[in-house]
C-alpha positions as YAML, in Angstrom:
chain: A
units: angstrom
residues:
- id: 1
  name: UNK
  ca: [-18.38, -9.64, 16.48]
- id: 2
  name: UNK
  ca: [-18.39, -5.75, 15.84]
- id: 3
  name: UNK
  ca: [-21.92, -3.74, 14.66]
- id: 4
  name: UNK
  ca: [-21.62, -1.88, 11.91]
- id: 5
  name: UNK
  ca: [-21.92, 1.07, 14.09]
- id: 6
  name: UNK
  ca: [-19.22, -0.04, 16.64]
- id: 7
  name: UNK
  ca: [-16.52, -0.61, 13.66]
- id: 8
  name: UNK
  ca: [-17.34, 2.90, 12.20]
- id: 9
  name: UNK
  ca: [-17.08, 4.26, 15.60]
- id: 10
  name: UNK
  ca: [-13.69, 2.77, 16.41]
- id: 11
  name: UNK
  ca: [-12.14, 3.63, 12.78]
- id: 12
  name: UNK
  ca: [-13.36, 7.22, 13.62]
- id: 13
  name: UNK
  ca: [-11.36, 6.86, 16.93]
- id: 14
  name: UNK
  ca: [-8.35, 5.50, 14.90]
- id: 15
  name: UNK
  ca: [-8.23, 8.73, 12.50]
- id: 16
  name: UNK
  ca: [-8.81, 10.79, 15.56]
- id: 17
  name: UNK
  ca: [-5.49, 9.79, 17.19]
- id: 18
  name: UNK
  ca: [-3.70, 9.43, 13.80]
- id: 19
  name: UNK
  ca: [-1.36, 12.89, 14.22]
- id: 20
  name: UNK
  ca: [-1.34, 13.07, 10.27]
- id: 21
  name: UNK
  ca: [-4.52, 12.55, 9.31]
- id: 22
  name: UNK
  ca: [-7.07, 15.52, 9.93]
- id: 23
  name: UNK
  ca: [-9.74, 13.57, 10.98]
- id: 24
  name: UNK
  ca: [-12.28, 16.50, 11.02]
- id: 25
  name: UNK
  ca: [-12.84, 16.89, 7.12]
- id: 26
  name: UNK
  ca: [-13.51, 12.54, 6.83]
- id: 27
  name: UNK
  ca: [-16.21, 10.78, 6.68]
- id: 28
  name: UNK
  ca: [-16.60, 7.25, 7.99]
- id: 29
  name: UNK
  ca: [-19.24, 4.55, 7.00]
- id: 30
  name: UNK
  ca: [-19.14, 0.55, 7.96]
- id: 31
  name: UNK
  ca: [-21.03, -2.16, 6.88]
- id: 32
  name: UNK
  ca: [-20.22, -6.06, 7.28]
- id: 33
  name: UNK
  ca: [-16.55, -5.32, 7.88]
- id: 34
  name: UNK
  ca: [-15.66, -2.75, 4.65]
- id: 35
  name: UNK
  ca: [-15.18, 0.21, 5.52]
- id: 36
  name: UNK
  ca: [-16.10, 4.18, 3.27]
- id: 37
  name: UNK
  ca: [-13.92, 6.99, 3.58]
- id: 38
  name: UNK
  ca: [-15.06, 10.55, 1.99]
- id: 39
  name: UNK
  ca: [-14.40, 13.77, 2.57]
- id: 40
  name: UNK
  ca: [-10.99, 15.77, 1.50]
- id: 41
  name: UNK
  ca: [-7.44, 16.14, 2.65]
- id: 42
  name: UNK
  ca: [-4.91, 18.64, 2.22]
- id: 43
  name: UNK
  ca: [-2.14, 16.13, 0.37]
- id: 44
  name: UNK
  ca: [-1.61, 12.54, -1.22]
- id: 45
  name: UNK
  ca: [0.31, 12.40, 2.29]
- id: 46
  name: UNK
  ca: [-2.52, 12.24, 4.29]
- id: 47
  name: UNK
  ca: [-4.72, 10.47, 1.96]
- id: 48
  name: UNK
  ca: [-2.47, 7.52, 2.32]
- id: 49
  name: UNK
  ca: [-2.05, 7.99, 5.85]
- id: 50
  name: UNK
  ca: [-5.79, 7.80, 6.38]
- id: 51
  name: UNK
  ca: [-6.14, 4.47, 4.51]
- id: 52
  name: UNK
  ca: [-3.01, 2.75, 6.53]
- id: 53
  name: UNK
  ca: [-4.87, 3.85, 9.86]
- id: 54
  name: UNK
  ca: [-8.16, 2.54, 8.84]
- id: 55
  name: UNK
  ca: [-6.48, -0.86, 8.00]
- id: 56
  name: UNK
  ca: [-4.83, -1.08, 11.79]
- id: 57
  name: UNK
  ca: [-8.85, -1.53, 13.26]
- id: 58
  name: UNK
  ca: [-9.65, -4.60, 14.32]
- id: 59
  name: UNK
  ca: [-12.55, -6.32, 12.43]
- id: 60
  name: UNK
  ca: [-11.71, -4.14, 9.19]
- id: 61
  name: UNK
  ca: [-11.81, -6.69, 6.34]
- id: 62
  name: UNK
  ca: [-11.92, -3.88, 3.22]
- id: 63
  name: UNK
  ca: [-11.61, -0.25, 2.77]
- id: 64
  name: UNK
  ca: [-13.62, 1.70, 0.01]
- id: 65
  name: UNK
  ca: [-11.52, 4.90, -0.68]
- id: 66
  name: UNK
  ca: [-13.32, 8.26, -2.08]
- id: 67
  name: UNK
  ca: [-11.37, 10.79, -0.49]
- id: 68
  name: UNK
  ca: [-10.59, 13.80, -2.47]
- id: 69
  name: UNK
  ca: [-7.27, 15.48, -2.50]
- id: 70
  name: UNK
  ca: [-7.25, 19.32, -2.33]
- id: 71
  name: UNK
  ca: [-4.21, 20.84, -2.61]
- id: 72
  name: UNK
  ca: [-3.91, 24.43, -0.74]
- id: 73
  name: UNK
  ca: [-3.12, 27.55, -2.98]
- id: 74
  name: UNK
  ca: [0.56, 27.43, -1.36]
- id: 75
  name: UNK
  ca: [1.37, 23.73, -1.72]
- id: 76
  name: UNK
  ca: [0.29, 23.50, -5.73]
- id: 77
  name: UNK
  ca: [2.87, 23.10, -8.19]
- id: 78
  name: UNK
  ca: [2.89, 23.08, -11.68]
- id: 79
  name: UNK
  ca: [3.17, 19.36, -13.54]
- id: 80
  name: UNK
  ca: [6.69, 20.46, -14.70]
- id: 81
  name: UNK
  ca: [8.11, 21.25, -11.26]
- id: 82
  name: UNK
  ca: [6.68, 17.88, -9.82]
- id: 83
  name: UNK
  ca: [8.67, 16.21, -12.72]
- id: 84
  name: UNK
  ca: [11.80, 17.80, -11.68]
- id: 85
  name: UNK
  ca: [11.47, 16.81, -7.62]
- id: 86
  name: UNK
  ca: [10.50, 13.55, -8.43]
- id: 87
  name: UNK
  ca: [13.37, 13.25, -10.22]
- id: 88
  name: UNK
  ca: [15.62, 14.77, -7.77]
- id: 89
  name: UNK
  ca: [13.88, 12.87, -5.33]
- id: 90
  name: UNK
  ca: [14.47, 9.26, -6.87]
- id: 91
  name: UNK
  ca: [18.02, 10.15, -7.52]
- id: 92
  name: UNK
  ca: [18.81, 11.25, -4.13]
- id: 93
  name: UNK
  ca: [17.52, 7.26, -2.65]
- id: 94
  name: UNK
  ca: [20.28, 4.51, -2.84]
- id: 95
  name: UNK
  ca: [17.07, 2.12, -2.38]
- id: 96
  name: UNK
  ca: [15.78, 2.91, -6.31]
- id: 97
  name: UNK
  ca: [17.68, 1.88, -9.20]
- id: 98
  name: UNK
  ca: [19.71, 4.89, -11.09]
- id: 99
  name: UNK
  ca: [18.32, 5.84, -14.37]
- id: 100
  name: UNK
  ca: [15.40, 2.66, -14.34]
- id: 101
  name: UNK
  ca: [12.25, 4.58, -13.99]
- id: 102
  name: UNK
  ca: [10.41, 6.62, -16.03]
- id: 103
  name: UNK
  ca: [8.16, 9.41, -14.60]
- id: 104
  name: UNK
  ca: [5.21, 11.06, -15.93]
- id: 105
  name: UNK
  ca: [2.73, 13.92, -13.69]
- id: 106
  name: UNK
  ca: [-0.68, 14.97, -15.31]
- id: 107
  name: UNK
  ca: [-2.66, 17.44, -12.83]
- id: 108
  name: UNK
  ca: [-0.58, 16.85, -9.75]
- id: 109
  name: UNK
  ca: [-1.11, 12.86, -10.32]
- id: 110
  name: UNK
  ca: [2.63, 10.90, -10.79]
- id: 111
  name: UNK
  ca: [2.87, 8.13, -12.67]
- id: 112
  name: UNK
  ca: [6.11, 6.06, -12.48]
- id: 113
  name: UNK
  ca: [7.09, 2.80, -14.86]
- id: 114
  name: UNK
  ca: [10.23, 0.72, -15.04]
- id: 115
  name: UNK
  ca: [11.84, -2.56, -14.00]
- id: 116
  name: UNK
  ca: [13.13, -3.57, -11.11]
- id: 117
  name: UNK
  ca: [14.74, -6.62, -9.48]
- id: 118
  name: UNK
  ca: [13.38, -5.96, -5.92]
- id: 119
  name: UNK
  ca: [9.89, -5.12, -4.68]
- id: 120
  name: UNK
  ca: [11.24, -2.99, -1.95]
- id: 121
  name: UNK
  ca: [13.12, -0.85, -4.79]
- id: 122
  name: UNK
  ca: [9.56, -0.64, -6.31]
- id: 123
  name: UNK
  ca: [7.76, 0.37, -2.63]
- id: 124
  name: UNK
  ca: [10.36, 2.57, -2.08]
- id: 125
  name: UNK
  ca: [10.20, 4.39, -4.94]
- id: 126
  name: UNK
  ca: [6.36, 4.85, -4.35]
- id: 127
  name: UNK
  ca: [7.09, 6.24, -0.68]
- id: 128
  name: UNK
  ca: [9.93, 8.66, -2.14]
- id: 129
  name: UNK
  ca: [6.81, 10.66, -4.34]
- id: 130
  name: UNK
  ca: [4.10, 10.39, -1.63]
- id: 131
  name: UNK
  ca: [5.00, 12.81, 0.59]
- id: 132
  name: UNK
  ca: [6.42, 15.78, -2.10]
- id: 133
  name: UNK
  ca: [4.25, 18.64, -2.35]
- id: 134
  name: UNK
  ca: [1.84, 19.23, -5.24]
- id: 135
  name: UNK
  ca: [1.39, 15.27, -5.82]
- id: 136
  name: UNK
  ca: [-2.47, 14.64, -5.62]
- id: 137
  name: UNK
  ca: [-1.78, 10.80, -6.70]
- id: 138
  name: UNK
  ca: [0.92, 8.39, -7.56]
- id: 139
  name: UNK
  ca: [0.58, 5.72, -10.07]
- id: 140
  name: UNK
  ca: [2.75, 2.56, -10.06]
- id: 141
  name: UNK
  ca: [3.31, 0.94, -13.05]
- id: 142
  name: UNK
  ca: [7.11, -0.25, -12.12]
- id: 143
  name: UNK
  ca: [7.65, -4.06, -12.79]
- id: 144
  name: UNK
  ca: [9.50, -6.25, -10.68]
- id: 145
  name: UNK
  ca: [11.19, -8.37, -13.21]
- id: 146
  name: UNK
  ca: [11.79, -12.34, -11.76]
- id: 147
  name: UNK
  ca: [15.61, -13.63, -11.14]
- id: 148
  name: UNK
  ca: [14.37, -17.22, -9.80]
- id: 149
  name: UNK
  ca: [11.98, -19.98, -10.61]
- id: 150
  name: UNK
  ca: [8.32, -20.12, -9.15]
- id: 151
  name: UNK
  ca: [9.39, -23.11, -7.07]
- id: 152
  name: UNK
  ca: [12.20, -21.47, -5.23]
- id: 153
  name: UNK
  ca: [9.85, -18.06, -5.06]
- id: 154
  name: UNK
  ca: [7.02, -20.11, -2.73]
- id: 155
  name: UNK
  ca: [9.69, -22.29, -1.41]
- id: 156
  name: UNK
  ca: [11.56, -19.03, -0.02]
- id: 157
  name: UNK
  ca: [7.46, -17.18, 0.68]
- id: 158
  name: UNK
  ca: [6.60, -20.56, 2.74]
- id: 159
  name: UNK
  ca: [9.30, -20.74, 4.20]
- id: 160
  name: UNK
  ca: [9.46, -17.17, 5.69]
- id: 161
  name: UNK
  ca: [5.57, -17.33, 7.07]
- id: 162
  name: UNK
  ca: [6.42, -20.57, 8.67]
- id: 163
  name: UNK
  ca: [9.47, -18.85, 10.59]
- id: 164
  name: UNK
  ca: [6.80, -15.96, 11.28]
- id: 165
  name: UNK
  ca: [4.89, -16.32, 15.08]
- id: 166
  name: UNK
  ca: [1.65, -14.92, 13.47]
- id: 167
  name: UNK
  ca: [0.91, -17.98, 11.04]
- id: 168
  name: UNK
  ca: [-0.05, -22.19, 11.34]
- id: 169
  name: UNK
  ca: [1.55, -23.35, 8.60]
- id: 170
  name: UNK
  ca: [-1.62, -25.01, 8.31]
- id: 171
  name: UNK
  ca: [-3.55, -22.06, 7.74]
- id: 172
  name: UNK
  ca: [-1.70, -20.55, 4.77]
- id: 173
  name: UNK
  ca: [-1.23, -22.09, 0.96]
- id: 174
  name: UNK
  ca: [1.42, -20.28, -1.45]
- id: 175
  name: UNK
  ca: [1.40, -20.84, -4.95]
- id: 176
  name: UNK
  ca: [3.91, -18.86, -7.37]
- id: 177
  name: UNK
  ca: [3.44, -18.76, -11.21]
- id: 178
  name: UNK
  ca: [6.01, -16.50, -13.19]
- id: 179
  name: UNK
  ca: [6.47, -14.15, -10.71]
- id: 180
  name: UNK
  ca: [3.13, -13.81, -9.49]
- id: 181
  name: UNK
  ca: [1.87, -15.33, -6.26]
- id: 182
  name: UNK
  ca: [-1.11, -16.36, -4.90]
- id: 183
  name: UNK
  ca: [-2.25, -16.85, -0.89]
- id: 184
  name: UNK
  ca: [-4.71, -18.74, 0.45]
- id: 185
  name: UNK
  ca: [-5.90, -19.22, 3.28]
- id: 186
  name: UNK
  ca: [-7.45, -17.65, 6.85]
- id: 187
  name: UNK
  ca: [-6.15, -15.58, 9.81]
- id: 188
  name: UNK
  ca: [-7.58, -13.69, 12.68]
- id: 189
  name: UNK
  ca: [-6.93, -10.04, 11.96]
- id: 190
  name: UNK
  ca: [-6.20, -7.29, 9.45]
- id: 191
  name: UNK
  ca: [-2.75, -6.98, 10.75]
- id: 192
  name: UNK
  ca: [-1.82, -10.56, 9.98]
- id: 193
  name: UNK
  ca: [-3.71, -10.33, 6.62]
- id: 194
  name: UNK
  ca: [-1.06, -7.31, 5.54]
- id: 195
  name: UNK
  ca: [1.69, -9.42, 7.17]
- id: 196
  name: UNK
  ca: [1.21, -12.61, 4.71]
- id: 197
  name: UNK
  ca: [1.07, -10.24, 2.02]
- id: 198
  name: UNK
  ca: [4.28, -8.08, 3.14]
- id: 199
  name: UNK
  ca: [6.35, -11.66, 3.51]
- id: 200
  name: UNK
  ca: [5.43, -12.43, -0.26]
- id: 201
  name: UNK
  ca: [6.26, -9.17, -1.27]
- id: 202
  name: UNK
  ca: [9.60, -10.03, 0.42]
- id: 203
  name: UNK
  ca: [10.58, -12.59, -1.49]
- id: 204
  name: UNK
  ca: [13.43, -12.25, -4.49]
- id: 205
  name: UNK
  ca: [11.68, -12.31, -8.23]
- id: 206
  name: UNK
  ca: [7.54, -11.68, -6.75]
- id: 207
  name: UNK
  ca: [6.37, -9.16, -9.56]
- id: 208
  name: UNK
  ca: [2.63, -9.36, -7.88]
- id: 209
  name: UNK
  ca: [0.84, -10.81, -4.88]
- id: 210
  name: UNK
  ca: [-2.83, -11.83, -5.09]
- id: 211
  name: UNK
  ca: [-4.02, -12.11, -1.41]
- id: 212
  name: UNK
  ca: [-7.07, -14.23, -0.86]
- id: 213
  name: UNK
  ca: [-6.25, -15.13, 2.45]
- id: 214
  name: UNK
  ca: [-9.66, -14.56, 4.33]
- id: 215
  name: UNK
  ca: [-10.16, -12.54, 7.72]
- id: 216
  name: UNK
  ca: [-12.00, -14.61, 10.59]
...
């Protein structure tokens, strides 16, 4: 099992070789598996970049996020121009629904509503407004509105994990209420943990996936 001091040290390796994250300007603290970040970034961009690298680490079972986004004098943007590339933006993708969202921006921050049918419509809507310049934070509020009953929603989730090399069927429970799942369960690594929830998130109908699958 890691030290404290041997997980910090390896997430600080895993920013280090991340080329979009300036690893410089973060700070890095560990204790019993969660993991700190601090410090400031340049864009929403990198801020989310930082947090998917720290999650790849072995023996990281939680990240704390407090970075600060700081937006260089020639990548700010007024609220009203965000609007308008969002917009643009979310029209442009054949992934998000025409004319189903609703966008608001407040101080750089976006924050997007509507239904859905798919969670990958509502993920890729997300990814469409990370990267644009002048967004310091994205909000996601879009619902993923159910087409199927709970059974057939962990049928299909149980199913898919069981077909999946990474899982025991033994190992993981899935239980699906309206929509919303629930996991339960253990597996060895971060990497699996984000797997189990990625297959829920797959599945026709899941409006929201409550992970409590535990890291051994």
């Amino acid at each position: 099992m890691l030290t404290d001091k041997q997980l910090q040290n390896n997430v600080l390796a895993e920013l280090d070789w991340a080329p979009d994250v300036a690893a410089a300007h973060l700070g890095v603290s560990a204790r019993d598996g969660i993991v700190t970040l601090s410090g400031q970034v340049g864009s929403y961009a990198e801020k989310h970049a930082a947090e998917t690298a720290v999650r790849h680490v072995h023996g990281v079972k939680g990240v704390a996020e407090a970075i600060e986004v700081l937006l260089p004098f020639d990548r700010q943007r007024t609220d009203a121009e965000i609007a308008a590339a969002v917009i643009d933006r979310l029209a442009w993708d054949v992934s998000v629904p025409h004319d189903a969202l609703t966008v608001v921006v407040e101080h750089g921050q976006v924050t997007i509503g509507g239904d859905v049918e798919w969670h990958y419509e509502r993920d890729a809507a997300e990814q469409d407004i990370r990267r644009l310049m002048g967004v310091t934070g994205v909000v996601n509020r879009i619902e993923v509105r159910p087409t199927t009953t709970a059974e057939q929603i962990g049928d299909d989730i149980t199913h898919a994990l069981h077909r999946s090399y990474f899982f025991d069927p033994k190992t993981i429970a899935v239980t699906a209420v309206d929509g919303r799942v629930e996991l339960t369960g253990s597996v060895k690594s971060w990497n699996d943990w984000e797997t189990a929830a990625a297959t829920a998130w797959g599945a026709p109908g899941v409006r929201a996936v409550d992970n409590r699958i535990t890291i051994i």
